[in-house]
C-alpha positions as CSV (number, residue, x, y, z in Angstrom):
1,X,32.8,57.9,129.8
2,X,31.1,59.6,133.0
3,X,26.9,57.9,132.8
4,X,25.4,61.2,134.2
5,X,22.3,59.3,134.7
6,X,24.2,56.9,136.7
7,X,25.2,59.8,139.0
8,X,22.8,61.7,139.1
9,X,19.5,59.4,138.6
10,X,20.9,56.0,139.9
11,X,20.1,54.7,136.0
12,X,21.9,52.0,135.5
13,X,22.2,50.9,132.0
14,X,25.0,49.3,129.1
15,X,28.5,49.4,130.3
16,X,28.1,50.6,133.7
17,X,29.3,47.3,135.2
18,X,32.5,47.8,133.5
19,X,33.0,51.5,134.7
20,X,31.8,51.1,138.2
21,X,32.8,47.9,139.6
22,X,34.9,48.0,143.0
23,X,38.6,47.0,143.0
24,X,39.5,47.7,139.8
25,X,43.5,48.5,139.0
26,X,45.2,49.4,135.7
27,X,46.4,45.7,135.9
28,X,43.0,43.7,136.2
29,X,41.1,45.7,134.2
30,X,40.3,44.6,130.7
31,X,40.4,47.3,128.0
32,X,37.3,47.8,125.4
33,X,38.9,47.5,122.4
34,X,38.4,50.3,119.7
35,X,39.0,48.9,116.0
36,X,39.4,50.9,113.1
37,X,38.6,48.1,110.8
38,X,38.6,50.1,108.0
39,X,39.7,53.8,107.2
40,X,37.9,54.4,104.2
41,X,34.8,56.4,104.8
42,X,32.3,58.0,102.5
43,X,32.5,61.5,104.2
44,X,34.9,64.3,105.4
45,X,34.7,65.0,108.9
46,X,36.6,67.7,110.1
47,X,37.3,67.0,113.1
48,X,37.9,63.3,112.2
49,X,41.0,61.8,114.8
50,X,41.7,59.2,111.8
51,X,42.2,61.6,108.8
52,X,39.7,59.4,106.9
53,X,39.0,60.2,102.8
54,X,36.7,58.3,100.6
55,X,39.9,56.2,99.5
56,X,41.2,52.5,99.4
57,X,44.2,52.0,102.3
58,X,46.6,49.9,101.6
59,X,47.9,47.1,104.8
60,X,44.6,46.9,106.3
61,X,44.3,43.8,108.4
62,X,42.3,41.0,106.2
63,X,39.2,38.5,106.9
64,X,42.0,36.0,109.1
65,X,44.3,38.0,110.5
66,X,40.9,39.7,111.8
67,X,39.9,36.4,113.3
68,X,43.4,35.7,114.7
69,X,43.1,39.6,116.3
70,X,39.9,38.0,117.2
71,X,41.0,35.3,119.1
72,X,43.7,37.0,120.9
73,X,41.1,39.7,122.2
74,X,38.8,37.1,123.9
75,X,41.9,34.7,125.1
76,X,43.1,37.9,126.8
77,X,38.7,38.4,128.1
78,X,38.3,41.7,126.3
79,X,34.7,42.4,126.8
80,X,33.4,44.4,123.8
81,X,34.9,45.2,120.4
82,X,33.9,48.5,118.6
83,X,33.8,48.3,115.1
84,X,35.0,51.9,114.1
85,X,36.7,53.9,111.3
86,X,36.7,55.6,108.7
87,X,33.4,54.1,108.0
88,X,33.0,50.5,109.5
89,X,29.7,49.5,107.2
90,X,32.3,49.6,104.3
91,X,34.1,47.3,105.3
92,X,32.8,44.0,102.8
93,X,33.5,41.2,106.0
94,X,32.3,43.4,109.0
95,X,29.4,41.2,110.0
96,X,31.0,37.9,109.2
97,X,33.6,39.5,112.0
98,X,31.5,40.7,113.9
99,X,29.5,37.0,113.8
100,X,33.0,35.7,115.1
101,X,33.5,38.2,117.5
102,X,30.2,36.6,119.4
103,X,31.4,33.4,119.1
104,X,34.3,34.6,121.3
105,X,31.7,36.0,124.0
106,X,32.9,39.9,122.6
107,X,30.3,42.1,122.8
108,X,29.9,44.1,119.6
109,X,29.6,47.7,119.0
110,X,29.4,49.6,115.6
111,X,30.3,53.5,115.5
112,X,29.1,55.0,112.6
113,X,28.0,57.8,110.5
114,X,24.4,56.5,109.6
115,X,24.2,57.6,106.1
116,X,24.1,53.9,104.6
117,X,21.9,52.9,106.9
118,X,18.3,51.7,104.9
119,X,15.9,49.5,105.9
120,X,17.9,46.7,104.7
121,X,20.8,47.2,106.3
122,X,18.7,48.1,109.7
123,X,17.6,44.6,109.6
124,X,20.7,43.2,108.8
125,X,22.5,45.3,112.1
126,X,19.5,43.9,113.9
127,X,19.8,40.2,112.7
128,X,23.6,40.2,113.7
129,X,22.7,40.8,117.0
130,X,24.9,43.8,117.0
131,X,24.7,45.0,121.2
132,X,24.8,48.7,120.3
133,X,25.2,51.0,117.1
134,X,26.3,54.6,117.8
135,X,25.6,56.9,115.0
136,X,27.4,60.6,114.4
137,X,26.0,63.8,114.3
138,X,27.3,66.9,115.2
139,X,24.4,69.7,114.9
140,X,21.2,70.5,113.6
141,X,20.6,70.6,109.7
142,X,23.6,71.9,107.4
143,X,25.4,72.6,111.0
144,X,26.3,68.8,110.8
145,X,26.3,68.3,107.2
146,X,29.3,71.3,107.1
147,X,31.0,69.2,110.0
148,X,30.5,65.8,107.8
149,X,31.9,67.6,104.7
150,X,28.9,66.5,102.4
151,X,25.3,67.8,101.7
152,X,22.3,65.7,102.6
153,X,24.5,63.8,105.9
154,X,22.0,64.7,108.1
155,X,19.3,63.6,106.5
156,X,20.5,60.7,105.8
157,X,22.0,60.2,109.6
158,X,18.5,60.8,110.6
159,X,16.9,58.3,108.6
160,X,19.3,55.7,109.4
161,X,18.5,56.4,113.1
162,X,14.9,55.9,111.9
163,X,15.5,52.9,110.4
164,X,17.2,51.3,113.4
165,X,14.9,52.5,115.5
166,X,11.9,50.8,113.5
167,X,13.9,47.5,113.9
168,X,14.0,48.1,117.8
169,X,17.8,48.0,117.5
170,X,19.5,49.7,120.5
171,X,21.3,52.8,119.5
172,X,22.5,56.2,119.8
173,X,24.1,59.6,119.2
174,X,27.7,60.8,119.3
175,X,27.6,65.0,119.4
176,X,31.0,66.4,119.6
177,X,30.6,69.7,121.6
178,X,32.6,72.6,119.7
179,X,32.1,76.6,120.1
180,X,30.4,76.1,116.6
181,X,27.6,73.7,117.4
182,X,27.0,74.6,121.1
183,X,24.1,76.4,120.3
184,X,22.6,73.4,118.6
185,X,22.3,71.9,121.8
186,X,18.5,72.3,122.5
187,X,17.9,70.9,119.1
188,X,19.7,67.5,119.7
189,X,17.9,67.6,123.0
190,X,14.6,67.8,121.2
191,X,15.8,65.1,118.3
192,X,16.5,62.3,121.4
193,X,13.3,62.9,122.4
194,X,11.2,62.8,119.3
195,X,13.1,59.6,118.0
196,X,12.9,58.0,120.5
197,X,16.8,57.7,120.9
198,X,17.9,55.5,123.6
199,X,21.4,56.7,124.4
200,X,23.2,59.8,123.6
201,X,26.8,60.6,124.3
202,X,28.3,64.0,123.9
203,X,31.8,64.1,123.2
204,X,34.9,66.8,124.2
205,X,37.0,67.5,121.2
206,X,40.2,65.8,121.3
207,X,43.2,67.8,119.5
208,X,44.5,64.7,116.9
209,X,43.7,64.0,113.4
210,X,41.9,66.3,111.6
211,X,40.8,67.9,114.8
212,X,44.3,69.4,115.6
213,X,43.2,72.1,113.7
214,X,40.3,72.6,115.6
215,X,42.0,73.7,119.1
216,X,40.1,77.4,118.7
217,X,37.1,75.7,117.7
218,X,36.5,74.3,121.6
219,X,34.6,76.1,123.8
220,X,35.8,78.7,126.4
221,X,35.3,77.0,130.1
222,X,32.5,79.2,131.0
223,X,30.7,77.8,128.0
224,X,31.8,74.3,128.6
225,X,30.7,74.5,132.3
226,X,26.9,75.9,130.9
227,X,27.0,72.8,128.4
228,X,27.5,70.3,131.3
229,X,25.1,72.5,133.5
230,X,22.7,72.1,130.3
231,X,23.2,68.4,129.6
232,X,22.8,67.5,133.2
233,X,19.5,69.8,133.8
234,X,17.8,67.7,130.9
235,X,19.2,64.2,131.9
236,X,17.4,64.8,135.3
237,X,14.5,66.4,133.6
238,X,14.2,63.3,131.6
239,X,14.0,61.0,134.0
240,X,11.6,62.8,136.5
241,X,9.4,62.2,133.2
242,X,9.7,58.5,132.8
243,X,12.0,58.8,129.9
244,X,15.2,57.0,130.9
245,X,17.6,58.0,128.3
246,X,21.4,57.2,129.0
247,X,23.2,60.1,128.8
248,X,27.6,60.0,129.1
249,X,29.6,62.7,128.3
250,X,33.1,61.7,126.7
251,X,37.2,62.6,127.0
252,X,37.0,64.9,129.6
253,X,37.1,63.8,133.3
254,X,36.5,67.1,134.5
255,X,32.9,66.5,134.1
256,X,33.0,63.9,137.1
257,X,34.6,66.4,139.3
258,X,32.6,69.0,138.0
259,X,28.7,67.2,138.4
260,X,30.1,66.0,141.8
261,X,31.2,69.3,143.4
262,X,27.8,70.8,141.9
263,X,26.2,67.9,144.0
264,X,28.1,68.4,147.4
265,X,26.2,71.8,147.2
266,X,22.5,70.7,145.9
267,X,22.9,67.2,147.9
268,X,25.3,66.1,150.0
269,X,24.1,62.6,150.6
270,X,23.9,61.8,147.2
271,X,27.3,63.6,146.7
272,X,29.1,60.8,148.5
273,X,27.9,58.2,146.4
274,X,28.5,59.8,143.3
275,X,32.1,60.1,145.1
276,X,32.8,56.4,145.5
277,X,31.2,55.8,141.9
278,X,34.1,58.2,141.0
279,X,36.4,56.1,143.0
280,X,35.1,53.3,141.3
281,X,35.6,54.6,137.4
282,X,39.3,55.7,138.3
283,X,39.2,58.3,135.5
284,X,40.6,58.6,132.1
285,X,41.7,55.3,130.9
286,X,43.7,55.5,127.9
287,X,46.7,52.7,128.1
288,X,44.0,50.4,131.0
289,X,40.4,50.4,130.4
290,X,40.2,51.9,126.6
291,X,42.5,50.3,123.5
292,X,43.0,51.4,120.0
293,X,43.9,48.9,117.3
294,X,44.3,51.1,114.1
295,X,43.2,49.5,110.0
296,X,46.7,48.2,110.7
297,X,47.1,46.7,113.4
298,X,48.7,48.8,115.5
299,X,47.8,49.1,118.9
300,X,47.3,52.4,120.4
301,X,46.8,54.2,123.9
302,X,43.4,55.1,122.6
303,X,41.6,56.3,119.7
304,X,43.0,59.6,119.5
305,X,46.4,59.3,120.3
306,X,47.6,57.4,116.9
307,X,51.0,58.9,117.3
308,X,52.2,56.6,120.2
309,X,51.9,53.3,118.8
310,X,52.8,49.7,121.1
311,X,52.9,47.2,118.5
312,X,51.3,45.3,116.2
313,X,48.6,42.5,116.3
314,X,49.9,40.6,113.4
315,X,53.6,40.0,115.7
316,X,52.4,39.8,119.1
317,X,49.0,39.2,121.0
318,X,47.4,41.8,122.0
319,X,47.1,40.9,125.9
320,X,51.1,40.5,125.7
321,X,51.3,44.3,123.7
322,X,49.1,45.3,126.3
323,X,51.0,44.6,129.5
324,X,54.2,45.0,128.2
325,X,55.1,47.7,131.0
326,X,58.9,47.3,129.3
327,X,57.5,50.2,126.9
328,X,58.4,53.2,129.2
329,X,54.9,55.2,127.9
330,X,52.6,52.2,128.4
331,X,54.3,51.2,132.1
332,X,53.8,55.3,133.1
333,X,50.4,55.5,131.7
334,X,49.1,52.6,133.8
335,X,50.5,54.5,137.1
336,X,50.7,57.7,135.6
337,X,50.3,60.3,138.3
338,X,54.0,60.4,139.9
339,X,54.6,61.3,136.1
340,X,51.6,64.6,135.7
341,X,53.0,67.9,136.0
342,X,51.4,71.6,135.5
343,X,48.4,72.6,137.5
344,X,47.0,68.9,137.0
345,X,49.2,67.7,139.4
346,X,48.4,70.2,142.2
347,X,44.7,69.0,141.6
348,X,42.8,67.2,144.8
349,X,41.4,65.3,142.6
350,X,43.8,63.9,140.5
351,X,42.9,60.4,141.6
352,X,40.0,60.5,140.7
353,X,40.5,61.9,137.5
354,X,43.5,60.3,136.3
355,X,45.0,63.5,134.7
356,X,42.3,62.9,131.6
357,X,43.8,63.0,128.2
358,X,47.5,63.1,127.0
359,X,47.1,63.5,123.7
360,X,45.6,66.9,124.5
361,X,48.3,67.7,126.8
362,X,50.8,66.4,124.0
363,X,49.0,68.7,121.6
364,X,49.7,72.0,123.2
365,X,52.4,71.6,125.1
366,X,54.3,68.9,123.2
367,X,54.8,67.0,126.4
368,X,52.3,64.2,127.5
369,X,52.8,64.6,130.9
370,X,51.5,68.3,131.2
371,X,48.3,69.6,132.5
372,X,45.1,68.4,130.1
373,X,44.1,72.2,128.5
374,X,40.6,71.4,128.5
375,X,40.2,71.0,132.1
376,X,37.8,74.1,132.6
377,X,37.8,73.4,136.7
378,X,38.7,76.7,138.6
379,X,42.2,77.3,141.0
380,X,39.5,77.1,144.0
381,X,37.7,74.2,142.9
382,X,40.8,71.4,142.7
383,X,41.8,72.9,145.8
384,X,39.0,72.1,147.4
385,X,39.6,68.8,148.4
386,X,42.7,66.7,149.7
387,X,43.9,64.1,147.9
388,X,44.6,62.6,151.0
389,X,40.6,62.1,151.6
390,X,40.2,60.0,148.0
391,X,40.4,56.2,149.3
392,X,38.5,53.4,148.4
């Protein structure tokens, strides 16, 4: 995640400590732990990375061998679990889990949809102290209800947001940018606004899942360099009006590089900080900083990339699975860049970016160690800059 109102405002808010702390390595860092707890959901995304129907799965993990999972996760000091899916709110034990969870000291997180999200269940997110709810939606109207694969999503997404709000729960949204909702943009701007929405993060599509499909569907670079120049305009604009929202972007690393060249030019002194933030954050973090345990039990890279599996949670600990640099994949992703080829590896700023995401790479190219496609940086601007210069 790239906090462009940490950047560029100096707005510190939830999870910064974790992205921007010095000294970090792919070996003391402790991932946040993404779980699919169930993936069953009530809608049709089509860009969903989990391939989620409205269907029971059979061999998902149960009420105890949640709790051992549980355990393992705060004996090896993961900091927050995400309560993901399919749709996590059907998932019949989720806040007696996620009650465990804070017994462990985990920080909990719920991603969802919002459409089952009343007044009742507001309260009940609320009561469970839940740290942060991120709720889906991916345009304007029946933009996002085509997206969601059912009539009536957004409305119901919006009232659920409503609802949380009313209960002074902390929350959020989670726009995935394609060529199809760019122009829904202003719109979302206007919704965080009006409701009062704490936190928004826009997303980069990621080619897995459902959203292998979608590789036409992102936008070209000049439009994805526009949407950044966009995103950051209002951030800014936001907070010179006393309305500190949190704004990330999400999955590409190229927006880091991006906002910080755009700063060298409009501000150099604040340029160098938002370079040793950058320094900090270490790029993408799929394999150190960002986990995937699937409905499972399977641990994953990431989210996305449920093709390259490490092993499960019901043989091995997780913290064991997760340093187990025996697994050729896992050791080369946690000092990956002797390993990056194409024009990634010619980039100044590869350090700083980490190469971004495989799975992409792996998705066009059928190689994980090629160049990430969705980098929309130019020839001249990773040239800009020796690598040579990146030290922390």
């Amino acid at each position: 995640m790239i906090n462009i109102t940490k950047l560029l405002c100096d707005l510190s808010s939830y999870g910064d400590e974790l992205r921007y702390k010095k000294g970090m390595t792919a070996y003391n860092r402790r991932p946040i732990v993404v779980w699919n707890c169930s993936r069953k959901c009530n809608l049709s995304c089509i860009h969903c990375y989990s391939n989620s129907a409205n269907a029971d799965y059979e061999g998902e993990l149960s009420t105890q061998e949640a709790k051992k999972m549980i355990d393992d996760l705060a004996e090896f000091k993961v900091p927050v679990l995400l309560f993901s899916g399919g749709e996590p709110l059907l998932r019949q034990d989720l806040f007696e889990l996620n009650d465990y969870a804070h017994k462990r000291n985990i920080k909990t997180v719920i991603s969802t949809n919002g459409t089952l999200i009343d007044k009742a269940m507001a309260r009940r997110i609320k009561d469970a102290s839940v740290d942060y709810v991120g709720v889906s939606l991916d345009g304007i109207g029946s933009n996002n209800d085509r997206f969601r694969g059912a009539k009536g999503a957004f409305d119901l997404a919006l009232s659920g947001i409503r609802n949380l709000v009313d209960v002074k729960q902390k929350v959020g949204l989670r726009f995935t940018i394609t060529r199809h909702n760019y122009p829904d943009l202003k719109g979302i701007f206007k919704l965080v606004e009006d409701e009062a929405i704490d936190r928004i993060c826009f997303y980069h599509l990621v080619y897995s899942g459902r959203g292998c499909k979608m590789t036409e569907d992102d936008l070209e670079r000049s439009d994805m360099r526009q949407c950044i120049d966009d995103i950051c305009a209002w951030a800014v604009a936001m907070h010179k009006k006393g309305m500190n929202k949190e704004v990330l972007t999400v999955d590409n690393h190229a927006d880091a590089i991006y906002i910080y060249l755009k700063t060298r030019k409009s501000d150099p002194a604040k340029a160098e900080e938002v370079l040793r933030l950058l320094q900090y954050n270490k790029g993408n973090a799929s394999g150190i900083a960002i986990a995937n345990v699937d409905n499972r039990g399977f641990v994953h890279p990431d989210q996305f990339w449920q093709s390259q599996t490490f092993g499960n949670v019901r043989q091995r600990k997780f913290g064991d699975i997760w340093m187990d640099t025996s697994n050729e994949v896992m050791a080369k992703l946690k000092e990956r860049i002797p390993h990056i080829k194409g024009r990634c590896a010619r980039c100044g700023f590869l350090t700083l970016c980490n190469a971004n995401f495989r799975v992409r790479a792996e998705a066009i190219f059928k190689d994980m160690w090629q160049e990430d496609p969705a980098c929309y940086l130019t020839e001249e601007e990773i040239c800009s800059i020796p690598s040579v210069a990146l030290k922390d």
